[in-house]
C-alpha positions as CSV (number, residue, x, y, z in Angstrom):
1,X,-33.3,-10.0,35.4
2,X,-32.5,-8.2,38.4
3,X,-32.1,-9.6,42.0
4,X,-33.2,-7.6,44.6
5,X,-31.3,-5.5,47.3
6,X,-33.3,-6.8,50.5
7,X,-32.1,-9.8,51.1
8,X,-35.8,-10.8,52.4
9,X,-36.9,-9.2,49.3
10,X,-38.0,-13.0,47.2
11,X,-35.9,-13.4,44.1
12,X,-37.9,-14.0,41.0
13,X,-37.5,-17.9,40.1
14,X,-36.1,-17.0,36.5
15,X,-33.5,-15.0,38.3
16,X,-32.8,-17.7,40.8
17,X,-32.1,-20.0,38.4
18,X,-29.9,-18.1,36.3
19,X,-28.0,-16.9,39.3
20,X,-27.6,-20.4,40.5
21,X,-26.1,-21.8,36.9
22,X,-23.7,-18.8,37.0
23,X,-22.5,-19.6,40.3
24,X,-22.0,-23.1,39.5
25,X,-20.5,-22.3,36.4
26,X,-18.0,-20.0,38.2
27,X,-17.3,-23.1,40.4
28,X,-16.8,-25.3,38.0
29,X,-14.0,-22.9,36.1
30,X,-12.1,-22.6,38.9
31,X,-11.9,-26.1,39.8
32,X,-10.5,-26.5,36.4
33,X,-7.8,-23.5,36.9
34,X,-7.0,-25.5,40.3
35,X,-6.4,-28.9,38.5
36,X,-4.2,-27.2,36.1
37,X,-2.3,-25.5,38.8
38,X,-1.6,-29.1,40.2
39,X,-0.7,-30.5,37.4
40,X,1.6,-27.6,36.8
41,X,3.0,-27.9,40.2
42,X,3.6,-31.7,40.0
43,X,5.3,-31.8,36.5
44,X,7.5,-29.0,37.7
45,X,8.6,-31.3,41.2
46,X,8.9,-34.1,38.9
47,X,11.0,-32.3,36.3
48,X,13.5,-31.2,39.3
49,X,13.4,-34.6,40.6
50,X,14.3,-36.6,37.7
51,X,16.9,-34.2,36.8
52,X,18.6,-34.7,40.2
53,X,18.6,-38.5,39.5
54,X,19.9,-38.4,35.9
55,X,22.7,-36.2,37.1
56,X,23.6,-38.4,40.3
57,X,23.6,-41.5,38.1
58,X,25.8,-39.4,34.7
59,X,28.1,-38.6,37.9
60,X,28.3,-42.2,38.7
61,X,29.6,-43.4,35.5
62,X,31.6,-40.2,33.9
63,X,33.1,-37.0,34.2
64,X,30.0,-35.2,35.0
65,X,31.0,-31.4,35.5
66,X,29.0,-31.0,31.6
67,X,26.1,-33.3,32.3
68,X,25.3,-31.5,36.2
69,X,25.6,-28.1,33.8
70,X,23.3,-29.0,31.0
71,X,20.7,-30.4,33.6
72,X,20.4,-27.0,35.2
73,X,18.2,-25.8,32.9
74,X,16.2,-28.6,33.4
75,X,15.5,-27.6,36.9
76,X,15.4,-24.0,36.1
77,X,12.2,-25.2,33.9
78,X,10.7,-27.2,36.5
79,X,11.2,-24.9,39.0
80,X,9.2,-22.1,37.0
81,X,6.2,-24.7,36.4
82,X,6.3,-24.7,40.1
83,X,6.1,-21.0,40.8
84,X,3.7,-20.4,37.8
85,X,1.2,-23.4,39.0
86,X,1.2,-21.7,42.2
87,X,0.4,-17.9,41.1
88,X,-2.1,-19.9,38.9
89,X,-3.6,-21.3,42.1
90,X,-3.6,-17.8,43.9
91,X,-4.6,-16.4,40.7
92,X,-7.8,-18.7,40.5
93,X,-8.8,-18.0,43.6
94,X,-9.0,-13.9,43.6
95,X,-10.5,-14.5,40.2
96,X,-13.0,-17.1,41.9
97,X,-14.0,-14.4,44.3
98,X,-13.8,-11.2,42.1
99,X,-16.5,-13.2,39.9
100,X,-18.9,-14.6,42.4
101,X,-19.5,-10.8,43.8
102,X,-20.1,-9.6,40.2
103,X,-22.1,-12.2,39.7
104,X,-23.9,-11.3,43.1
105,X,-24.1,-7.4,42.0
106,X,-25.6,-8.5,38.3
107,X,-22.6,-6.6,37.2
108,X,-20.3,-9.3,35.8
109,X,-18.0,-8.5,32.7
110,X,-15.3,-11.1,31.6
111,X,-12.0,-10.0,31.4
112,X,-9.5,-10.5,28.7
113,X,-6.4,-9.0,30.2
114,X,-5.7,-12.2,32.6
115,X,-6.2,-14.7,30.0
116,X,-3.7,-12.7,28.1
117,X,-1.3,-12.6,31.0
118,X,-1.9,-16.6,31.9
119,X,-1.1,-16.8,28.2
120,X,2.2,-15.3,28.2
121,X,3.3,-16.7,30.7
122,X,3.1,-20.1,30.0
123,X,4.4,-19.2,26.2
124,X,7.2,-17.7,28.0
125,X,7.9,-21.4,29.6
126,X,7.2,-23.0,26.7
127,X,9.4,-21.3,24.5
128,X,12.6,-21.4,27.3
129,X,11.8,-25.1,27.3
130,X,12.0,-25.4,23.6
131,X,14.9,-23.5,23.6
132,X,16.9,-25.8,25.9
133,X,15.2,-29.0,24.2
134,X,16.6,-27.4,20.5
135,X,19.8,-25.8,21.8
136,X,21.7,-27.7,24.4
């Protein structure tokens, strides 16, 4: 089903409706890219956070040279979770966009490539995370 170029032009129910469920399912997609990006955003301020209070209250009791060292990695992590729930957030909406003009045009094709990058990057976290939970 085609929509038409004049915009006075009437759009064929079938087409309307189909349109419309694309649209909202667009909508709904990246609402659920931006509730990830929060959540990425907030784990990463909370990881920064709680590392700052573990270290002032090691310091408190010990030497605390080792323990301020071994917590930098800590908020190295967290502050990558913040950056990457942020380019998620900028990345959901160009992608939000991009898709609701194909959608418009009738010439929407999914895309694999950002998944794929999305993917790797948050592997890439992962793994450093692991990484510094395994090897301290």
């Amino acid at each position: 089903m085609t929509v038409p170029d004049d915009p006075d032009e009437p759009v064929p129910a079938g087409a309307r409706g189909a349109m419309i469920t694309a649209h909202l399912a667009n909508e709904r997609t990246y609402l659920a890219w931006l509730r990830t990006s929060i959540a990425m955003v907030s784990l990463g301020i909370a990881m920064n956070r709680f590392s700052l209070y573990l270290a002032e209250t090691r310091e408190k009791g010990s030497a605390g040279g080792a323990v301020r060292a071994s917590l930098l990695d800590t908020e190295r992590v967290g502050s990558g979770l913040v950056f990457l729930g942020v380019a998620v957030m900028l990345w959901a909406a160009a992608h939000f966009v991009h898709v609701r003009r194909a959608i418009e045009s009738g010439a929407y094709r999914p895309s694999n490539r950002s998944i794929w990058v999305l993917t790797a990057c948050v592997v890439l976290l992962g793994v450093s995370a692991l990484s510094w939970l395994l090897f301290p």
